[in-house]
N, CA, C and O atoms as a GROMACS GRO file, in nm:
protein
  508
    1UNK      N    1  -0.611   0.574  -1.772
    1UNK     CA    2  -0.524   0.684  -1.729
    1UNK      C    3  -0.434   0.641  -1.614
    1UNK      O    4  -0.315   0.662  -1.591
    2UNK      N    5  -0.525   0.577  -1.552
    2UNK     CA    6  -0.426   0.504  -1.390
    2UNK      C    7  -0.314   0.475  -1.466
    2UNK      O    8  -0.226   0.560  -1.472
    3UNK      N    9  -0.298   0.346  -1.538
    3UNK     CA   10  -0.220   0.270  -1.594
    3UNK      C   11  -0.073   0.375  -1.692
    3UNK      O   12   0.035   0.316  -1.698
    4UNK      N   13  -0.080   0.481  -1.741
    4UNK     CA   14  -0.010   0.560  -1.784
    4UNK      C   15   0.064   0.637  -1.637
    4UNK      O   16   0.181   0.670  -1.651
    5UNK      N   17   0.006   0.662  -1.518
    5UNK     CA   18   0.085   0.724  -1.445
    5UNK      C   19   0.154   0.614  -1.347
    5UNK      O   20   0.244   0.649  -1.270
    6UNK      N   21   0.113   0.493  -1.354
    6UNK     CA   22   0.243   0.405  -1.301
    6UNK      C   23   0.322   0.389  -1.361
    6UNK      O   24   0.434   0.399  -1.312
    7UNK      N   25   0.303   0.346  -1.536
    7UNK     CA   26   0.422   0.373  -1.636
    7UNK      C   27   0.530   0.429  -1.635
    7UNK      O   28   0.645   0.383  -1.638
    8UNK      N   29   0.471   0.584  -1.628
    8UNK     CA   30   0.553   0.738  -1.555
    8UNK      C   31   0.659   0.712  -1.447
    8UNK      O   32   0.782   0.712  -1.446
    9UNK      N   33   0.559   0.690  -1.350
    9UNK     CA   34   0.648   0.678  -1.216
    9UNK      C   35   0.750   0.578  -1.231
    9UNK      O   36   0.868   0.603  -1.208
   10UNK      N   37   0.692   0.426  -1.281
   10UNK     CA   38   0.807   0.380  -1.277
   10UNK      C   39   0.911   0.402  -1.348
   10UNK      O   40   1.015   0.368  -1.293
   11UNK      N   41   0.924   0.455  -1.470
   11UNK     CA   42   1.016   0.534  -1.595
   11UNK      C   43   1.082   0.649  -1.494
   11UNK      O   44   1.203   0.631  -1.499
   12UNK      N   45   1.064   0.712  -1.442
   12UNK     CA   46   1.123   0.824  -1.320
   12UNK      C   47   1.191   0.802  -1.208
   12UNK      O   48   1.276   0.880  -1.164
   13UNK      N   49   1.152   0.679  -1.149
   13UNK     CA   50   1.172   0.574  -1.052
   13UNK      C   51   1.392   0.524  -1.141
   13UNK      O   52   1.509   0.539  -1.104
   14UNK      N   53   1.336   0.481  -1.231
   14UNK     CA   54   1.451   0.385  -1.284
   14UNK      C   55   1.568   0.529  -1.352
   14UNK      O   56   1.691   0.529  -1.339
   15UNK      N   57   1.491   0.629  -1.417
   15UNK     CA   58   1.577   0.682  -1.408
   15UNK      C   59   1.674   0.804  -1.315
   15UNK      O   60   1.785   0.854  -1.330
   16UNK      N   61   1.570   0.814  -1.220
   16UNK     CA   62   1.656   0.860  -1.123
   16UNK      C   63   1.760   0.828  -1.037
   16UNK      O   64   1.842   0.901  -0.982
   17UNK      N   65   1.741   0.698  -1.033
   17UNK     CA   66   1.806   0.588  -0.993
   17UNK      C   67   1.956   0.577  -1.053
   17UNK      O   68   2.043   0.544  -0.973
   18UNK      N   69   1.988   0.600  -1.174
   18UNK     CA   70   2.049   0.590  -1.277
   18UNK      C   71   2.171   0.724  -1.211
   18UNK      O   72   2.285   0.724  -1.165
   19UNK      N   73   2.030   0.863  -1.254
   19UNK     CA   74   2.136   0.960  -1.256
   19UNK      C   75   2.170   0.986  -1.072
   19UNK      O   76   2.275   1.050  -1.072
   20UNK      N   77   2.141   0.971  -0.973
   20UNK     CA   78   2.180   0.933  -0.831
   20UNK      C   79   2.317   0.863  -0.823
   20UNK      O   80   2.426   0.881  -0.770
   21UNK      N   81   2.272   0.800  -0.882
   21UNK     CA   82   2.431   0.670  -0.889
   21UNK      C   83   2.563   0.727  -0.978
   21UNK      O   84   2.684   0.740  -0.959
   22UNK      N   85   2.480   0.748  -1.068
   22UNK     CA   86   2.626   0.851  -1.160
   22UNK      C   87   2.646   0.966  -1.090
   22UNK      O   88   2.762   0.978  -1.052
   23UNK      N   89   2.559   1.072  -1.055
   23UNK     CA   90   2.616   1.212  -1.044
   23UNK      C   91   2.648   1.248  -0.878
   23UNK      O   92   2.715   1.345  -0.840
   24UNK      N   93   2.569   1.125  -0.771
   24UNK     CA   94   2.607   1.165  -0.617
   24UNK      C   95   2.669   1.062  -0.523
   24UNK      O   96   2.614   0.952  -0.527
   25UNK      N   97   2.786   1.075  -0.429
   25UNK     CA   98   2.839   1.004  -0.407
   25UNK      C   99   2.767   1.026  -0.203
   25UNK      O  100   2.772   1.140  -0.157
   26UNK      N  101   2.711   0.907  -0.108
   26UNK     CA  102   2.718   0.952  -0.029
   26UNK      C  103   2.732   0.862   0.086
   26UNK      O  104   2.651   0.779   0.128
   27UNK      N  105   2.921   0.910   0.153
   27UNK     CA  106   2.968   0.837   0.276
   27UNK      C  107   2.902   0.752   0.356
   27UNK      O  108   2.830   0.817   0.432
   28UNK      N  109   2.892   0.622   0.377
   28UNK     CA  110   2.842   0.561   0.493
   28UNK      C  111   2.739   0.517   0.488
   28UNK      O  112   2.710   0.428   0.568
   29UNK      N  113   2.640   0.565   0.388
   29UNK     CA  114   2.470   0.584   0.387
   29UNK      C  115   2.447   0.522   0.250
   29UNK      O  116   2.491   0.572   0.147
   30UNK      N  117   2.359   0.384   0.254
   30UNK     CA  118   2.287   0.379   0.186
   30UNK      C  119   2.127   0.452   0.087
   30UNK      O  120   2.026   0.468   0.156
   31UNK      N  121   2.120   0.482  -0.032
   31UNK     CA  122   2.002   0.588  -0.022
   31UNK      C  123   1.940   0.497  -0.210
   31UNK      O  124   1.997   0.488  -0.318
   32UNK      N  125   1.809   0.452  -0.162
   32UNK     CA  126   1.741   0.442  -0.269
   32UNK      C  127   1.603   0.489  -0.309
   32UNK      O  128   1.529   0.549  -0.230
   33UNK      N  129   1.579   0.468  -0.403
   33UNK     CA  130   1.408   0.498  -0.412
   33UNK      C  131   1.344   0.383  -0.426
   33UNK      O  132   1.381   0.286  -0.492
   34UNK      N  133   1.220   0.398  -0.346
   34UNK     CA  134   1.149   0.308  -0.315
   34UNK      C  135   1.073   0.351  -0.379
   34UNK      O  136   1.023   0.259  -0.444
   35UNK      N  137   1.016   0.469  -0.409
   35UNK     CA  138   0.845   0.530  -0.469
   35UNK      C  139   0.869   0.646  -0.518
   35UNK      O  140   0.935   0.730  -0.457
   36UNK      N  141   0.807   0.671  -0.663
   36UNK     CA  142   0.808   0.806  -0.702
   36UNK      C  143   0.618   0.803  -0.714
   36UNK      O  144   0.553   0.707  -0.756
   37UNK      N  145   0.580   0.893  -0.679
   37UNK     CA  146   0.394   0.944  -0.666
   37UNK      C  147   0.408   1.078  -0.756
   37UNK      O  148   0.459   1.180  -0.712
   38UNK      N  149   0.371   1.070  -0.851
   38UNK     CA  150   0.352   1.229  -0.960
   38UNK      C  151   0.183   1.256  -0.901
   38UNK      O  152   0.112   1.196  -0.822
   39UNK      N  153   0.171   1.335  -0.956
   39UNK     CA  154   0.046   1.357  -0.944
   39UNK      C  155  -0.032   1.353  -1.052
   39UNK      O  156   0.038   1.322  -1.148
   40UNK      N  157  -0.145   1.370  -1.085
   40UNK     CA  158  -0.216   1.326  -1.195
   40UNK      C  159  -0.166   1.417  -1.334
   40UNK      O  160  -0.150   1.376  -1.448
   41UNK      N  161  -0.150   1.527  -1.291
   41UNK     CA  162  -0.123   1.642  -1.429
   41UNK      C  163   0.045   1.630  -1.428
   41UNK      O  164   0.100   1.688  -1.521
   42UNK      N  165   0.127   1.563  -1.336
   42UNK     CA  166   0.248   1.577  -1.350
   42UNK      C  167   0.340   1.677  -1.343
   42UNK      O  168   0.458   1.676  -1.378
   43UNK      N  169   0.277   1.762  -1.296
   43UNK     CA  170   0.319   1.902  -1.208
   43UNK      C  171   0.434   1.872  -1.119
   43UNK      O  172   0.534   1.942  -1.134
   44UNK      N  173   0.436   1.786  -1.034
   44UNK     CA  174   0.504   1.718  -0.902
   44UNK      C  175   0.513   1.606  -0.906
   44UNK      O  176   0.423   1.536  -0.953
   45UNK      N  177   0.639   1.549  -0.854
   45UNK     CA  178   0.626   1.398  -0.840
   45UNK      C  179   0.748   1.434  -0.716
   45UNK      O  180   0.843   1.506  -0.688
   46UNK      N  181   0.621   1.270  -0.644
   46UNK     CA  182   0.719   1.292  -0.492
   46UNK      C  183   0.825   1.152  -0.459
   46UNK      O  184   0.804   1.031  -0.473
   47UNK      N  185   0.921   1.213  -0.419
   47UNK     CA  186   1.020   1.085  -0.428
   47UNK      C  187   1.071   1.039  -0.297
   47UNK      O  188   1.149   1.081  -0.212
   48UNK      N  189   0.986   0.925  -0.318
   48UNK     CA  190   1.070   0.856  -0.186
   48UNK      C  191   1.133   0.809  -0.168
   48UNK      O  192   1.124   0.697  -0.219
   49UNK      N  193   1.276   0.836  -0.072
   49UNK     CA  194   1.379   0.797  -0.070
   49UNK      C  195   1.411   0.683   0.075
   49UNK      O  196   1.364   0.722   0.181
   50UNK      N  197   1.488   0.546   0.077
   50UNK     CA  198   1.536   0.518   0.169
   50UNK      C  199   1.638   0.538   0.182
   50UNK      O  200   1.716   0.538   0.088
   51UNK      N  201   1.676   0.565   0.316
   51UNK     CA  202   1.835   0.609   0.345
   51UNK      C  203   1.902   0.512   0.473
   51UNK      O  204   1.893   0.565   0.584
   52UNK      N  205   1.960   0.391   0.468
   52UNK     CA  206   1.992   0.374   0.524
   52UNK      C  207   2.136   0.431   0.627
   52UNK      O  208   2.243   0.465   0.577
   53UNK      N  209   2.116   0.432   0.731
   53UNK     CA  210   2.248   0.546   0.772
   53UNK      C  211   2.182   0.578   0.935
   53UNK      O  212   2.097   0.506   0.988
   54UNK      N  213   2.247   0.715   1.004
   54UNK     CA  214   2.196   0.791   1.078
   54UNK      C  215   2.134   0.869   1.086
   54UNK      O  216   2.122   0.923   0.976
   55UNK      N  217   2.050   0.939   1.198
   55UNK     CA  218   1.964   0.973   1.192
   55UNK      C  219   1.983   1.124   1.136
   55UNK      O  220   1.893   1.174   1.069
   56UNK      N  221   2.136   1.215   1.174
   56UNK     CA  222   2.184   1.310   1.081
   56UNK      C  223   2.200   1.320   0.937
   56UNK      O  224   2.158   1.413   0.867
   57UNK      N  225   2.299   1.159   0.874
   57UNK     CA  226   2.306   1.133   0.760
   57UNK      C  227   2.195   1.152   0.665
   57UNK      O  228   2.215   1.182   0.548
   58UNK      N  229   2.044   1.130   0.730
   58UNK     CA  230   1.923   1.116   0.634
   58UNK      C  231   1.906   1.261   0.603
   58UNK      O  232   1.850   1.286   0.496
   59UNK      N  233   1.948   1.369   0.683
   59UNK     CA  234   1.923   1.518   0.695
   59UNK      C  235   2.018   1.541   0.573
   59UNK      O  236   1.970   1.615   0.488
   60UNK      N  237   2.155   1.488   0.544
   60UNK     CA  238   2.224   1.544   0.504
   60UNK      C  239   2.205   1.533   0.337
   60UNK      O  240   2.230   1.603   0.238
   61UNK      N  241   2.153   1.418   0.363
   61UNK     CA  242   2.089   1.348   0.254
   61UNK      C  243   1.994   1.417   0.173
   61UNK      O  244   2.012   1.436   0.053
   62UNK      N  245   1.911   1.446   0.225
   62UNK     CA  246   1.756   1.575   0.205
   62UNK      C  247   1.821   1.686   0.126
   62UNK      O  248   1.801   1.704   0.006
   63UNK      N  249   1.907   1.764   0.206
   63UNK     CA  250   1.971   1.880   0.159
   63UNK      C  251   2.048   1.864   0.045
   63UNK      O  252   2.026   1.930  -0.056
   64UNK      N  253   2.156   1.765   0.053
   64UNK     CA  254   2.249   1.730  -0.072
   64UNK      C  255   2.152   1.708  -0.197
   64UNK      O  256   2.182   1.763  -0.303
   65UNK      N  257   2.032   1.624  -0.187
   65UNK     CA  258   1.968   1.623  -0.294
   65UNK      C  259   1.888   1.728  -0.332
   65UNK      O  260   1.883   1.752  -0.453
   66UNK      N  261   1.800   1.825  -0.225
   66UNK     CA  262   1.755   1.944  -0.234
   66UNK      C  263   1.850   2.081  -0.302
   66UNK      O  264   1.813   2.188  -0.351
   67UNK      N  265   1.932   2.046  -0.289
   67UNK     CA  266   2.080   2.109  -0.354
   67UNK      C  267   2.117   2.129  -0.500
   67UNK      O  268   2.161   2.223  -0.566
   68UNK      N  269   2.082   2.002  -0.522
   68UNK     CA  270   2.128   1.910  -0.669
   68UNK      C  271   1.987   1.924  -0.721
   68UNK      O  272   1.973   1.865  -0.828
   69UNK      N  273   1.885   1.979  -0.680
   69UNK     CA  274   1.747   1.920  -0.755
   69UNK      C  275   1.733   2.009  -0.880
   69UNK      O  276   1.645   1.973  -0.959
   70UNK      N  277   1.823   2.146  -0.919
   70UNK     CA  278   1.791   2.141  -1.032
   70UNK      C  279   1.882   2.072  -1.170
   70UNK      O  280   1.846   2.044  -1.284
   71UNK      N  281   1.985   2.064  -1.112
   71UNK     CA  282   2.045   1.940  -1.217
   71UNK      C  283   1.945   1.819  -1.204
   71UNK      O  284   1.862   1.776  -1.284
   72UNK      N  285   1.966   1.792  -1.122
   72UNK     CA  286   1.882   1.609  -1.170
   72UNK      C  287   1.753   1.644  -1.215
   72UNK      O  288   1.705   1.565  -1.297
   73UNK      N  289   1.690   1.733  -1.186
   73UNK     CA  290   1.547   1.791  -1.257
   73UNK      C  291   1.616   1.804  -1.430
   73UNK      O  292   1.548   1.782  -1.531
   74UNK      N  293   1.764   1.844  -1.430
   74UNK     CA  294   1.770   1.880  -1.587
   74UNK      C  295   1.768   1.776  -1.639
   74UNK      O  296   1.671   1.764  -1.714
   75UNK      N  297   1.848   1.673  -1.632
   75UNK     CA  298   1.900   1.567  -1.638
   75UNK      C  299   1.778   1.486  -1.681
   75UNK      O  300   1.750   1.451  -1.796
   76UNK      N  301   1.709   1.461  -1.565
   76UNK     CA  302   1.581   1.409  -1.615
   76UNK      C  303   1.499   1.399  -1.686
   76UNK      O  304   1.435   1.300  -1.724
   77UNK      N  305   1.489   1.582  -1.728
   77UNK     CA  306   1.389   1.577  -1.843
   77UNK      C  307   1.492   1.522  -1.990
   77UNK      O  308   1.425   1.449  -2.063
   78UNK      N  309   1.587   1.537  -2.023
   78UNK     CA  310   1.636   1.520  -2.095
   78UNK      C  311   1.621   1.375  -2.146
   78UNK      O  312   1.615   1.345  -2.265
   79UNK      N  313   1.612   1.262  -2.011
   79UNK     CA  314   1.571   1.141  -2.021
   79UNK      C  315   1.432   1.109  -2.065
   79UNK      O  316   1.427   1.040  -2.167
   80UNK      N  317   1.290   1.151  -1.999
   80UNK     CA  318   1.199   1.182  -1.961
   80UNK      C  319   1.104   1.260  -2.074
   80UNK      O  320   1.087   1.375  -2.034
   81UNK      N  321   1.053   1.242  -2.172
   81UNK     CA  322   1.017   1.330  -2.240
   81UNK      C  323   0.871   1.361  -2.222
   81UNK      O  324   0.797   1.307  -2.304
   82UNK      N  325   0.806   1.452  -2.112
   82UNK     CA  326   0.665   1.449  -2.061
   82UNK      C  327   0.620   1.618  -2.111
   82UNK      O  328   0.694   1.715  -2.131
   83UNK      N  329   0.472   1.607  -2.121
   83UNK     CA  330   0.408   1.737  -2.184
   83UNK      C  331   0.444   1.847  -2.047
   83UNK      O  332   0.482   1.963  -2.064
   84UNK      N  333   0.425   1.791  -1.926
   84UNK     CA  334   0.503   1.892  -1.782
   84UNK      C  335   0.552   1.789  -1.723
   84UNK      O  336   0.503   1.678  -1.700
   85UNK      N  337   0.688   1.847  -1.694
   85UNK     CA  338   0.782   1.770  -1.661
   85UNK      C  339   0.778   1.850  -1.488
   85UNK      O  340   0.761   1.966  -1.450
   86UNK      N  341   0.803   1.711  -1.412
   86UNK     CA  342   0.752   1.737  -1.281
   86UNK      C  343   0.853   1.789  -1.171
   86UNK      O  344   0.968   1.746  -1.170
   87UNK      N  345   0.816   1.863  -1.097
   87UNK     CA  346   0.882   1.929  -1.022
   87UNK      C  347   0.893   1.830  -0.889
   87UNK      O  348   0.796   1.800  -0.819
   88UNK      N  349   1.044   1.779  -0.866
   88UNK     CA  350   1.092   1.735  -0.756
   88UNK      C  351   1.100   1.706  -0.623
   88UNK      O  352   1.214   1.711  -0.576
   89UNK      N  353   1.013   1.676  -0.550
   89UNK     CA  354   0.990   1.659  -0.399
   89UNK      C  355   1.052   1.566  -0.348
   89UNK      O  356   0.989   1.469  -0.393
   90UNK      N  357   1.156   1.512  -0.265
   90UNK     CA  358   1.257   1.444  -0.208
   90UNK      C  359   1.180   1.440  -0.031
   90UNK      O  360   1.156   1.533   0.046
   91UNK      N  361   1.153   1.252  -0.015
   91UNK     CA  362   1.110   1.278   0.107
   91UNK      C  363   1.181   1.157   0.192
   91UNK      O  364   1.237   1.083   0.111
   92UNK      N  365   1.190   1.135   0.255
   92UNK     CA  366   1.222   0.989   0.371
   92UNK      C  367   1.169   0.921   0.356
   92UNK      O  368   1.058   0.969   0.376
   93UNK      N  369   1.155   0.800   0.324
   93UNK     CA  370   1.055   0.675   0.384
   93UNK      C  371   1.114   0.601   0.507
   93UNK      O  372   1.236   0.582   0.496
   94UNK      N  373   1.069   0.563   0.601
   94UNK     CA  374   1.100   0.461   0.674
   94UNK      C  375   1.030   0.351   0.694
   94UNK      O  376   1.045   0.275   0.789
   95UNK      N  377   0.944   0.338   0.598
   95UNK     CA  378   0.874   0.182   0.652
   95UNK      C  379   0.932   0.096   0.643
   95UNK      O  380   0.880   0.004   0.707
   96UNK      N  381   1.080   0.053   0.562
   96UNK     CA  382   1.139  -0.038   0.609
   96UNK      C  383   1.176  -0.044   0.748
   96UNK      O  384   1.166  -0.145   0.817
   97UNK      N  385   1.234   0.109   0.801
   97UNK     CA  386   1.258   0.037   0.894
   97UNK      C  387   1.148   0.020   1.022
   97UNK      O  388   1.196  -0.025   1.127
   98UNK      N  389   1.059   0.041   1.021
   98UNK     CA  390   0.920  -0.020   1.086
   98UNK      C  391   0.882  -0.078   1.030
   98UNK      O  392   0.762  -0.049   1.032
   99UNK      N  393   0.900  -0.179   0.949
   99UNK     CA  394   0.856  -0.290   0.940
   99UNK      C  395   0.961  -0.337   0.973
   99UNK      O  396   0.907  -0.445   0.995
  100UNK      N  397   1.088  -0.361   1.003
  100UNK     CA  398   1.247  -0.444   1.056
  100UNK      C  399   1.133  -0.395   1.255
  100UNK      O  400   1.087  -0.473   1.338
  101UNK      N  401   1.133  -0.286   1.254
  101UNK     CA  402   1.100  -0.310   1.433
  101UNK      C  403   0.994  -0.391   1.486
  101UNK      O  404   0.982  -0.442   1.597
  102UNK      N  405   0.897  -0.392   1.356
  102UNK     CA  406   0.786  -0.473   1.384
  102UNK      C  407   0.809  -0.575   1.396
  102UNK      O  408   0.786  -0.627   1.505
  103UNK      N  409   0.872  -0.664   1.273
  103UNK     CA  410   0.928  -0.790   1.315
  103UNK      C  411   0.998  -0.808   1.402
  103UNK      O  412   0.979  -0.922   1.446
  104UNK      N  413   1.075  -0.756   1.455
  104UNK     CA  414   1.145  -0.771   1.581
  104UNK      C  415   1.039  -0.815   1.736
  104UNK      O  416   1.038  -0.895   1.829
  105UNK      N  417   0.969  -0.713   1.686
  105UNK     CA  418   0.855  -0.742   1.807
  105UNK      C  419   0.794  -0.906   1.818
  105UNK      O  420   0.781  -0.995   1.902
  106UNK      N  421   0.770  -0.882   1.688
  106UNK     CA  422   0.682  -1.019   1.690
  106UNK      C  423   0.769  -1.133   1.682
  106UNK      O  424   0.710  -1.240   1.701
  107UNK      N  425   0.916  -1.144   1.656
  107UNK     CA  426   0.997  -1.260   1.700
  107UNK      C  427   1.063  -1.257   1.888
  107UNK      O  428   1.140  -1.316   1.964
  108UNK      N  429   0.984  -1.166   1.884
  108UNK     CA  430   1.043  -1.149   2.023
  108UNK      C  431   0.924  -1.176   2.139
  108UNK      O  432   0.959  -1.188   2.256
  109UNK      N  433   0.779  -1.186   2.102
  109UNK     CA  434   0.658  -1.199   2.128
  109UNK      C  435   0.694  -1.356   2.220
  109UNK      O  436   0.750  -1.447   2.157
  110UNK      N  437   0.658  -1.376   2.371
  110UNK     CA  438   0.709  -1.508   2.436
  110UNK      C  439   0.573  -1.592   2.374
  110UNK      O  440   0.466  -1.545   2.336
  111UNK      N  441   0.617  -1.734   2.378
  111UNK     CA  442   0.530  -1.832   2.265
  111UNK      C  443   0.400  -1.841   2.331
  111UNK      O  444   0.365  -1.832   2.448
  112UNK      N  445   0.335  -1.862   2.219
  112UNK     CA  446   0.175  -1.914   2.273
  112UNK      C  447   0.159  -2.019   2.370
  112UNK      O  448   0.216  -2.127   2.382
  113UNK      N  449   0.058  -1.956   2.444
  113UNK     CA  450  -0.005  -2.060   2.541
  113UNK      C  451  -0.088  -2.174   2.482
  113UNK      O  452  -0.151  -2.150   2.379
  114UNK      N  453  -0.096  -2.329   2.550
  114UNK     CA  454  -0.166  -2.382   2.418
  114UNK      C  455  -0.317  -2.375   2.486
  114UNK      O  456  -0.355  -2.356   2.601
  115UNK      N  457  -0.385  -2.399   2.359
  115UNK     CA  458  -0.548  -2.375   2.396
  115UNK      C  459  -0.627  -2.432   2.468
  115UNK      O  460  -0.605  -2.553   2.469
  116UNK      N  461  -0.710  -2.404   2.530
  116UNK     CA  462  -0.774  -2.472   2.630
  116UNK      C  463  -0.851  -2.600   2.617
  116UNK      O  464  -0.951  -2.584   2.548
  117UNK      N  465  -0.836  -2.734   2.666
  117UNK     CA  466  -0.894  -2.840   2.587
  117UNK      C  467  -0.993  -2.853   2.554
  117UNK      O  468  -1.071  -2.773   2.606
  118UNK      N  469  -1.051  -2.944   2.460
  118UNK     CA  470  -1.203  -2.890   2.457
  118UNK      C  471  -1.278  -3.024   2.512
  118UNK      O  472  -1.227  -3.136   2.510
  119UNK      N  473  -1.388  -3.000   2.553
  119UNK     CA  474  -1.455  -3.092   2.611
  119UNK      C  475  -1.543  -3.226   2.505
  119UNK      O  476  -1.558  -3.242   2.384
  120UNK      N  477  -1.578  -3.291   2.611
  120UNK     CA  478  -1.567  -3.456   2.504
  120UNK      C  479  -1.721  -3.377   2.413
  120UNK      O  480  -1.735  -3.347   2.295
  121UNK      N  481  -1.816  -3.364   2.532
  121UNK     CA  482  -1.956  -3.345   2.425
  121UNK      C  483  -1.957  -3.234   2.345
  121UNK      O  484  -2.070  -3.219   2.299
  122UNK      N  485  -1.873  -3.142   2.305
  122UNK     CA  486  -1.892  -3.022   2.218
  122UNK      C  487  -1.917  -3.066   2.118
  122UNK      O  488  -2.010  -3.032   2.045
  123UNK      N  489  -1.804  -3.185   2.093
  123UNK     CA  490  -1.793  -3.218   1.910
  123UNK      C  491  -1.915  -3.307   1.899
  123UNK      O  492  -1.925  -3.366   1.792
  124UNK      N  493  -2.019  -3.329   2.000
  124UNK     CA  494  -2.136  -3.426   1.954
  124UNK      C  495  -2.261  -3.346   1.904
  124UNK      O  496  -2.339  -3.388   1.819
  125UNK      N  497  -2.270  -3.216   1.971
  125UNK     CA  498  -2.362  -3.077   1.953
  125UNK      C  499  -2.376  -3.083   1.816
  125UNK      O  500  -2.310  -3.171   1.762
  126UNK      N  501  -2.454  -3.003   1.735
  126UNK     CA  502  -2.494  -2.988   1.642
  126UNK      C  503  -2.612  -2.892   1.623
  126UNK      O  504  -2.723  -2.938   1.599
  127UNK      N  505  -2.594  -2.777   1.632
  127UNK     CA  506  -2.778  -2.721   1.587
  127UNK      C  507  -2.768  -2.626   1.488
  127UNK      O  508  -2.870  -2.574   1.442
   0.00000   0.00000   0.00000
């Protein structure tokens, strides 16, 4: 069953993708999906979106698609042919960009100290 709802997602994933690109146009801001999560009965599926942009733009983003969600909900099923066809949840992701700050950190981390030498008889020990 696992294996049928990644199927799903990714089939939802690619075509949302599709109709995003054809039907919404948006200034300045990059916006993809990274993750669609349905839920087991397919009631809901939650979509995660990256938005590259500002921190307004991602708002505007939310709404414009919250806007549009029952076309692309139409749209979809039309693509999509599921026994319940899932109702739309549009969310933010940012772990890209915490993971871009994380790395930052850690290239920015001042270099290791080197290790403390080790003494002549350690490496003769043995027990």
């Amino acid at each position: 069953m696992k294996h049928r709802v990644e199927r799903v997602s990714e089939l939802i994933r690619r075509e949302l993708g599709a109709i995003l690109e054809r039907d919404f146009r948006f200034e300045n801001v990059l916006v993809t999906i990274h993750d669609v999560s349905p839920t087991p009965d397919f009631k809901q599926a939650f979509v995660y979106l990256g938005v590259i942009g500002k921190e307004h733009e991602k708002d505007m983003v939310l709404r414009k698609l919250n806007a549009g969600r029952p076309a692309i909900q139409r749209d979809l099923y039309k693509r999509v042919k599921l026994r319940n066809s899932p109702s739309l949840v549009f969310r933010v992701d940012d772990s890209i960009e915490r993971g871009t700050r994380v790395l930052d950190i850690i290239n920015n981390l001042p270099p290791m100290a080197d290790p403390a030498p080790e003494t002549e008889g350690a490496q003769d020990r043995v027990e």
